[in-house]
C-alpha positions in Angstrom: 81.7 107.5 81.1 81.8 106.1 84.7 84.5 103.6 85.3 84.3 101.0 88.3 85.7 101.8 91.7 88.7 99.3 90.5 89.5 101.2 87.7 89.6 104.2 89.6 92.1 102.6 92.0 94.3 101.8 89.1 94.3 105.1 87.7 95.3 106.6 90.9 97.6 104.3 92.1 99.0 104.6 88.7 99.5 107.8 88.4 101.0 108.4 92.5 103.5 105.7 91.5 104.8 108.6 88.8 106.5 106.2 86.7 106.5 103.6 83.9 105.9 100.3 85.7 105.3 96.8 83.9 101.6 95.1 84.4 103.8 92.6 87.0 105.6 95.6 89.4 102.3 97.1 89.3 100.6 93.9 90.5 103.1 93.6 92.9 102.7 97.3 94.2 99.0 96.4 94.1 99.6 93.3 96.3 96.3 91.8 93.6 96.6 89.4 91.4 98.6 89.9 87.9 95.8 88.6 85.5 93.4 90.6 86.9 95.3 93.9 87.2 96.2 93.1 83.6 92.4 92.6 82.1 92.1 96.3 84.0 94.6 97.8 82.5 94.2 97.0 79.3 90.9 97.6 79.5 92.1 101.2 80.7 94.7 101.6 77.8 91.8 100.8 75.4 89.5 103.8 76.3 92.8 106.1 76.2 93.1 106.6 80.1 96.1 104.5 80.1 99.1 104.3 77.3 101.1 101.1 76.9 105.0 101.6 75.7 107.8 99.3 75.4 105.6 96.9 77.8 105.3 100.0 80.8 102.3 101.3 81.3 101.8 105.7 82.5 98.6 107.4 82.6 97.5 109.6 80.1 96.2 113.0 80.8 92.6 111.8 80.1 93.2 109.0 82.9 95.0 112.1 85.0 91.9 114.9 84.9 89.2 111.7 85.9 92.0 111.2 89.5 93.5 114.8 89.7 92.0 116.5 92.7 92.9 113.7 94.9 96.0 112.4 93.3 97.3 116.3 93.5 96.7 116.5 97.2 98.3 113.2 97.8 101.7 114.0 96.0 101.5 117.7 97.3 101.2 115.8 101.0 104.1 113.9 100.2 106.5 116.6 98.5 105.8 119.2 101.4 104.4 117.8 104.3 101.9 119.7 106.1 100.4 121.0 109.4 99.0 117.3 110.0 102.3 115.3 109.0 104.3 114.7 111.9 107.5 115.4 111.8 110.5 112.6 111.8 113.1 113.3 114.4 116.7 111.4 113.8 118.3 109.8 116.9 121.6 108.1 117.6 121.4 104.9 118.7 121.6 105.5 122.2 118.4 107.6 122.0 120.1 111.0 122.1 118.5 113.5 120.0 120.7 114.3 116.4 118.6 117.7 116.3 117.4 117.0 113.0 114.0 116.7 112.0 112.0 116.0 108.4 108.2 117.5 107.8 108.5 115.8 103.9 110.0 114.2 101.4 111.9 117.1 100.0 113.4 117.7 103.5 114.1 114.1 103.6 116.4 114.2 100.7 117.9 117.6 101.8 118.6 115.9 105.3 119.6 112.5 103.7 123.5 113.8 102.8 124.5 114.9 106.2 122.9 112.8 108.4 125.1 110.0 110.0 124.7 107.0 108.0 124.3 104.8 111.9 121.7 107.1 112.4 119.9 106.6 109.5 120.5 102.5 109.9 119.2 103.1 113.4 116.1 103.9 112.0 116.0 101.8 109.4 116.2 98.5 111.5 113.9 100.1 113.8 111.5 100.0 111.0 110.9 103.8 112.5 111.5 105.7 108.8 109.4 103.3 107.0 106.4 103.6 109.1 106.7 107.0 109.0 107.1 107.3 105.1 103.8 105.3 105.2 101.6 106.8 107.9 102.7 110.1 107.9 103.6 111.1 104.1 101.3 107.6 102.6 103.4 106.9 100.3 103.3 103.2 100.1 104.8 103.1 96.7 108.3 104.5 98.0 107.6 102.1 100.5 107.6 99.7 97.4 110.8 100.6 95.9 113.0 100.4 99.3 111.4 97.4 100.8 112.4 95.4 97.7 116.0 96.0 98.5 116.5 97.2 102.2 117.4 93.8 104.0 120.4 92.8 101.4 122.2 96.1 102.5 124.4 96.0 105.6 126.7 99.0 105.6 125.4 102.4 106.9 127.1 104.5 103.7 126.1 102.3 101.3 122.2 102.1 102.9 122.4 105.7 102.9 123.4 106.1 99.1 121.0 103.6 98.3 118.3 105.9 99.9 119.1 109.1 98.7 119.0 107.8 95.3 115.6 106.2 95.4 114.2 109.0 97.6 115.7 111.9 95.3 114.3 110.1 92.0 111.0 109.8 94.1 111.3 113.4 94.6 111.9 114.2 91.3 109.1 112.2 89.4 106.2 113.5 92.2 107.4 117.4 91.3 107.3 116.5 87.5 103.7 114.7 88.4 102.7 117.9 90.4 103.5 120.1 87.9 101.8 118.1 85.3 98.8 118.3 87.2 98.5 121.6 87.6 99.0 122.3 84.0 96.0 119.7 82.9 93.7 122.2 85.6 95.0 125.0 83.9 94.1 123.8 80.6 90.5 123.0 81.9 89.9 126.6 83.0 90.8 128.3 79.9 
């Protein structure tokens, strides 16, 4: 069966964002309109490539093999970095050098705990760490769960709680989402 190019979208946007969303969050992480994201996903949940709980919505496996390949080198991308992923360098706010510098998300949250929470501000109001979470790692959907709560925090330790939180819980779901995706191409070779 050959679904549309939307529906394929869907699928893999659904399955980077590694977590039970709601046909509205998913909209909104979409930036496309609710009704029709809906009609998709339901259309989705009827041919078994989606499954609907509690009103969330996760891929299936089924929906997961027809997006793997690319979905796996996306998360993989964002989890360790790689030869073409610039690295993020932390700076004080005068522009002096901290020494400390992030490849990928995992080092991210490593780093997250001892660097200087006016550092990490610095950057933050800069805009600097976000663009780099989006054009270097692409993931615009951790983009989509800071951005929703960035501007109402003003202190440097509580922003920097507030990020190693959401980043760590990213962390976590894309390795649980790696490793299920390596276990559905296992289960196709045998």
């Amino acid at each position: 069966m050959v679904l549309s190019l939307d529906a394929r979208r869907i699928l893999l946007s659904l399955g980077f964002a590694a977590s039970p969303l709601t046909s509205r969050e998913f909209s909104e992480y979409l930036g496309e309109d609710f009704r029709e994201v809906s009609r998709v996903l339901r259309r989705l949940s009827r041919r078994g490539y989606v499954v609907r709980q509690r009103g969330v919505y996760t891929v299936t496996d089924k929906g997961l093999s027809l997006v793997r390949r690319k979905l796996y080198f996306k998360v993989r991308r964002v989890i360790r970095g790689g030869r073409k992923v610039h690295k993020f360098r932390f700076f004080k706010r005068k522009g002096e050098y901290t020494g400390v510098e992030v490849g990928s998300l995992k080092e991210l949250v490593e780093v997250l705990r001892v660097i200087s929470p006016d550092s990490l501000k610095y950057h933050v109001e800069k805009y600097d760490l976000q663009r780099w979470i989006e054009e270097e790692l692409g993931d615009d959907f951790l983009l989509f769960l800071i951005g929703q709560k960035l501007e109402e925090i003003s202190d440097a330790f509580d922003l920097r709680d507030f990020l190693y939180e959401v980043f760590s819980d990213r962390l976590n779901n894309l390795m649980a989402l790696e490793k299920r995706l390596l276990e559905i191409k296992e289960s196709r070779n045998i």
